[in-house]
C-alpha positions as CSV (number, residue, x, y, z in Angstrom):
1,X,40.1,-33.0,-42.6
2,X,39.3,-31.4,-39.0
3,X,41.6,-29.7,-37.3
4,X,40.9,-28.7,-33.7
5,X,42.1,-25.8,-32.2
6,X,42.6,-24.5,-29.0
7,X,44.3,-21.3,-28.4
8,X,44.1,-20.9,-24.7
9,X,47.4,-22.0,-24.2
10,X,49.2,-19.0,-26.3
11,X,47.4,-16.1,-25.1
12,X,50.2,-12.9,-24.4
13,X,50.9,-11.6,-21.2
14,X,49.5,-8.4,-22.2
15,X,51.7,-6.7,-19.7
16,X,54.7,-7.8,-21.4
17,X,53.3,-8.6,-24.7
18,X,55.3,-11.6,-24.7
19,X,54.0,-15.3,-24.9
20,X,56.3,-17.6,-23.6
21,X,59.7,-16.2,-23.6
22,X,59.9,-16.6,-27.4
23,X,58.1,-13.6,-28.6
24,X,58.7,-13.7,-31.9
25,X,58.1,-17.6,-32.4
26,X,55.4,-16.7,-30.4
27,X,53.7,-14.3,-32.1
28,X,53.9,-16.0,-35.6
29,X,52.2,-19.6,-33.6
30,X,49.7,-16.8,-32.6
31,X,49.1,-15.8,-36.2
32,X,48.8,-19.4,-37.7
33,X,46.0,-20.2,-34.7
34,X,44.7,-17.3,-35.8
35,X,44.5,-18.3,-39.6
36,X,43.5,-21.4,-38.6
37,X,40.5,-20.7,-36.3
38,X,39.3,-18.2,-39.3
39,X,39.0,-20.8,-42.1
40,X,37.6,-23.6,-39.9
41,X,34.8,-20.9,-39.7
42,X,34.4,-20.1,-42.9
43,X,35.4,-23.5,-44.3
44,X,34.0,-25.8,-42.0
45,X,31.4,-24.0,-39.7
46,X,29.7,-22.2,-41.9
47,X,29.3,-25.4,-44.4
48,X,28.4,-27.4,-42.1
49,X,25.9,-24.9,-40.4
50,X,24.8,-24.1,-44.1
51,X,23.4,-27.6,-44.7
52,X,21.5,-27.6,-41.6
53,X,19.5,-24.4,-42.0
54,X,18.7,-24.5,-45.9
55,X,16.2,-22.2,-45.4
56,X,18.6,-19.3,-44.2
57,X,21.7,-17.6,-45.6
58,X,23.3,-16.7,-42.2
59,X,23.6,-17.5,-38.8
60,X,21.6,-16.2,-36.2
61,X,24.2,-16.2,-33.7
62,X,28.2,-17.3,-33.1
63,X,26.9,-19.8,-31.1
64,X,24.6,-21.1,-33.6
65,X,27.8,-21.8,-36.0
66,X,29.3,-23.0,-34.0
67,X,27.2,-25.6,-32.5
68,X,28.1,-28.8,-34.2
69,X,31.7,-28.2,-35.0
70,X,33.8,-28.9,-31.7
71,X,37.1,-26.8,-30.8
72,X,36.7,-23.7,-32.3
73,X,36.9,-20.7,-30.1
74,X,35.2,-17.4,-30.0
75,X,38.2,-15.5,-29.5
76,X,41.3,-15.4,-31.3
77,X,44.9,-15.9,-29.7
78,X,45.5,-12.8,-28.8
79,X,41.9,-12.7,-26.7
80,X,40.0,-11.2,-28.8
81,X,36.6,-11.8,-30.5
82,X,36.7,-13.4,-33.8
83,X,34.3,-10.9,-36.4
84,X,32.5,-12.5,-38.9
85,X,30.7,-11.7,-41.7
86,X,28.0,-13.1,-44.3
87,X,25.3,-11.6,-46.6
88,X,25.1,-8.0,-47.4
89,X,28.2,-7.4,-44.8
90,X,30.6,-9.9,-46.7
91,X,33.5,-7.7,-47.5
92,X,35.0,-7.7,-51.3
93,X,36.6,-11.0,-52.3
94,X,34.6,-13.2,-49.7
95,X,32.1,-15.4,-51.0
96,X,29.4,-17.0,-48.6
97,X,31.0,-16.5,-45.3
98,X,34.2,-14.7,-43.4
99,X,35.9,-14.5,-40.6
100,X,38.4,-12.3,-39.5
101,X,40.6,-12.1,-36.5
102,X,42.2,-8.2,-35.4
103,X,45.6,-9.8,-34.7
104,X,48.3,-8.7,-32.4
105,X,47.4,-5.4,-32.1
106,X,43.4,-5.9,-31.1
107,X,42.0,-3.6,-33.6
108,X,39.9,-4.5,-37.1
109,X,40.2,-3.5,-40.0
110,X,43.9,-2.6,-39.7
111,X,47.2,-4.0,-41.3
112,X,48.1,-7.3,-39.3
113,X,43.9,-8.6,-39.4
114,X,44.1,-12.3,-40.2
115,X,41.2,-12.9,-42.5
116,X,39.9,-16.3,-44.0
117,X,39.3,-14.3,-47.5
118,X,41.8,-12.8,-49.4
């Protein structure tokens, strides 16, 4: 299954921190683009960039994972760049790949991080 995702059209009005009038209906569209966006990286990207480069275990570059899997963007709903990990930096419970977005409040590693591992 693909699923294509565009998140352009849900970014917050950082002023405010409201995305379209609904902010809480808002917010919780923002977190399943985000979720979204991080397993069609690991899940799909990474998979498909996998079986084009046999001979290496991780991408060289975003763009490089990127590169034959249309609609996925570098930078998760709220603006931010998507982190991703693979090799020695996977963290515990991620196999292979990860991807992780920092969520509404812009920061890794904190409490609201929406991460394609469990």
């Amino acid at each position: 299954m693909v699923v294509a995702l565009s998140v352009a059209g849900c970014k917050d009005d950082k002023a405010t921190g409201q995305g379209g009038g609904r902010p809480a209906a808002a917010s919780k569209d923002k977190e399943t683009l985000a979720l979204l966006l991080v397993k069609k990286l690991a899940f799909e990207a990474y998979p498909t960039w996998a079986m084009k480069h046999p001979e290496s275990a991780c991408p060289a570059s975003f763009a490089d994972l990127i590169a034959d899997v249309p609609g996925i963007e570098q930078k998760d709903p709220w603006g931010n760049e998507v982190k991703t990990f693979c090799g020695a930096d996977l963290p515990p419970g991620a196999v292979g790949f990860a991807a992780q977005s920092a969520g509404p409040d812009g920061k890794h590693d904190t409490a609201d991080d929406v991460r394609s591992w469990k």
